[in-house]
C-alpha positions in Angstrom: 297.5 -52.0 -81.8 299.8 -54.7 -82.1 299.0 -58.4 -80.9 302.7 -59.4 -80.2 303.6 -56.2 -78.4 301.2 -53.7 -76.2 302.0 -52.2 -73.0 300.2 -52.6 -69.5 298.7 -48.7 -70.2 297.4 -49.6 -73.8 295.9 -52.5 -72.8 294.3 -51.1 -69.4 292.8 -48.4 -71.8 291.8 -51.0 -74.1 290.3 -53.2 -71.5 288.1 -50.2 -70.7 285.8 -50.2 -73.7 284.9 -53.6 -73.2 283.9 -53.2 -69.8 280.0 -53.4 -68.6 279.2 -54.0 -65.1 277.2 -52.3 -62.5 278.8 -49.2 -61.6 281.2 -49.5 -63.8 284.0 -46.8 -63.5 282.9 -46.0 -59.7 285.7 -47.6 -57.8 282.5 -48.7 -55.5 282.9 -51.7 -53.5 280.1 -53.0 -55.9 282.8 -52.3 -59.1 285.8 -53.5 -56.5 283.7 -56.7 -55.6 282.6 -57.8 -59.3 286.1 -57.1 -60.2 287.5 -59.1 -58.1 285.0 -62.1 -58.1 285.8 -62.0 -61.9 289.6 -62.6 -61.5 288.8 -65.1 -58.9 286.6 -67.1 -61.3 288.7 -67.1 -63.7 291.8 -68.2 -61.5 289.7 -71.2 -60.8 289.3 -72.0 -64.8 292.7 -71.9 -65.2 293.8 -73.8 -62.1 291.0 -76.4 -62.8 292.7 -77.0 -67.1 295.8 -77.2 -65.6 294.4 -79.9 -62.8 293.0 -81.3 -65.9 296.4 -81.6 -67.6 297.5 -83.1 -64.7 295.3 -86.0 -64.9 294.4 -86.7 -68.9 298.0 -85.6 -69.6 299.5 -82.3 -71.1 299.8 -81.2 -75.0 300.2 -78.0 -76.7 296.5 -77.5 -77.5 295.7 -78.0 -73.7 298.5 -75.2 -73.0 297.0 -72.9 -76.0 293.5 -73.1 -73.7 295.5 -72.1 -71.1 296.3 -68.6 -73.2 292.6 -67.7 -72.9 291.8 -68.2 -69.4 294.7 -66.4 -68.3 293.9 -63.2 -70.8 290.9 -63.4 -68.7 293.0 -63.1 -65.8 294.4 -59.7 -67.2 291.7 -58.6 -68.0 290.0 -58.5 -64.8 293.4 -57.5 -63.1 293.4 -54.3 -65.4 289.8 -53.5 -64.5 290.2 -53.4 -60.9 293.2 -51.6 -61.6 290.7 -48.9 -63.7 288.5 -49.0 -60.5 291.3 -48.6 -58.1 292.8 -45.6 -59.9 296.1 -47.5 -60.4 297.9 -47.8 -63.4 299.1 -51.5 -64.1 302.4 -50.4 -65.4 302.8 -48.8 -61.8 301.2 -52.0 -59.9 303.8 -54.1 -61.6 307.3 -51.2 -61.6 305.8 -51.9 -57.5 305.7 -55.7 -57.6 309.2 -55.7 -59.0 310.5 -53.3 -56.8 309.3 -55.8 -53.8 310.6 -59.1 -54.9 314.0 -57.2 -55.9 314.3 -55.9 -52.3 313.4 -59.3 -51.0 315.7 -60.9 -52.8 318.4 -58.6 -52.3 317.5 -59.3 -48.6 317.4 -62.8 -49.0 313.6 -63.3 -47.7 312.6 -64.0 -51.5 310.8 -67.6 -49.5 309.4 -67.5 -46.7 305.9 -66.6 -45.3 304.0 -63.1 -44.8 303.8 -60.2 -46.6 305.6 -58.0 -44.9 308.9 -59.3 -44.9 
């Protein structure tokens, strides 16, 4: 598999074989609750480098940490894709579909999901 190009399904399959947590492959709320904890986690690492970068400054090897933490990201994104039953090609063709229509509609800002 290529570094510099892999789609959302290659890497979703990929993701799979490093997986191990309890329940692993159940869609449980166990599987959906670790999965998400995960993502959440590692949200917080990158939000807390980039606070970082906002206070000691920024510089390409603070950006290059940055890389990792959000792989992490993806990675736990895929996996409660995997536990969902979604494919994360069809989670993000979804996601683009949405913002298009919203901005189409002109409610691209604003507040609440639904609009």
């Amino acid at each position: 598999m290529e570094a510099s190009f892999i789609t959302f399904s290659a890497y979703q399959d990929s993701t799979s074989t490093t997986a191990t947590y309890p329940d692993l492959g159940t869609g449980s709320l166990f599987a959906l609750s670790y999965c998400t904890l995960g993502l959440a986690g590692e949200a917080g690492e990158v939000a807390n480098k980039v606070k970082k970068m906002l206070r000691d400054g920024d510089s390409p090897a603070k950006r290059a940490e940055l890389v990792g933490e959000i792989g992490d990201c993806l990675w736990y994104i895929s996996q409660l894709c995997s536990e969902l039953k979604l494919s994360m090609s069809d989670v993000a063709a979804k996601n683009i579909d949405k913002l298009s229509d919203r901005k189409k509609r002109g409610v691209i800002g604003g507040n609440g999901d639904n609009r």
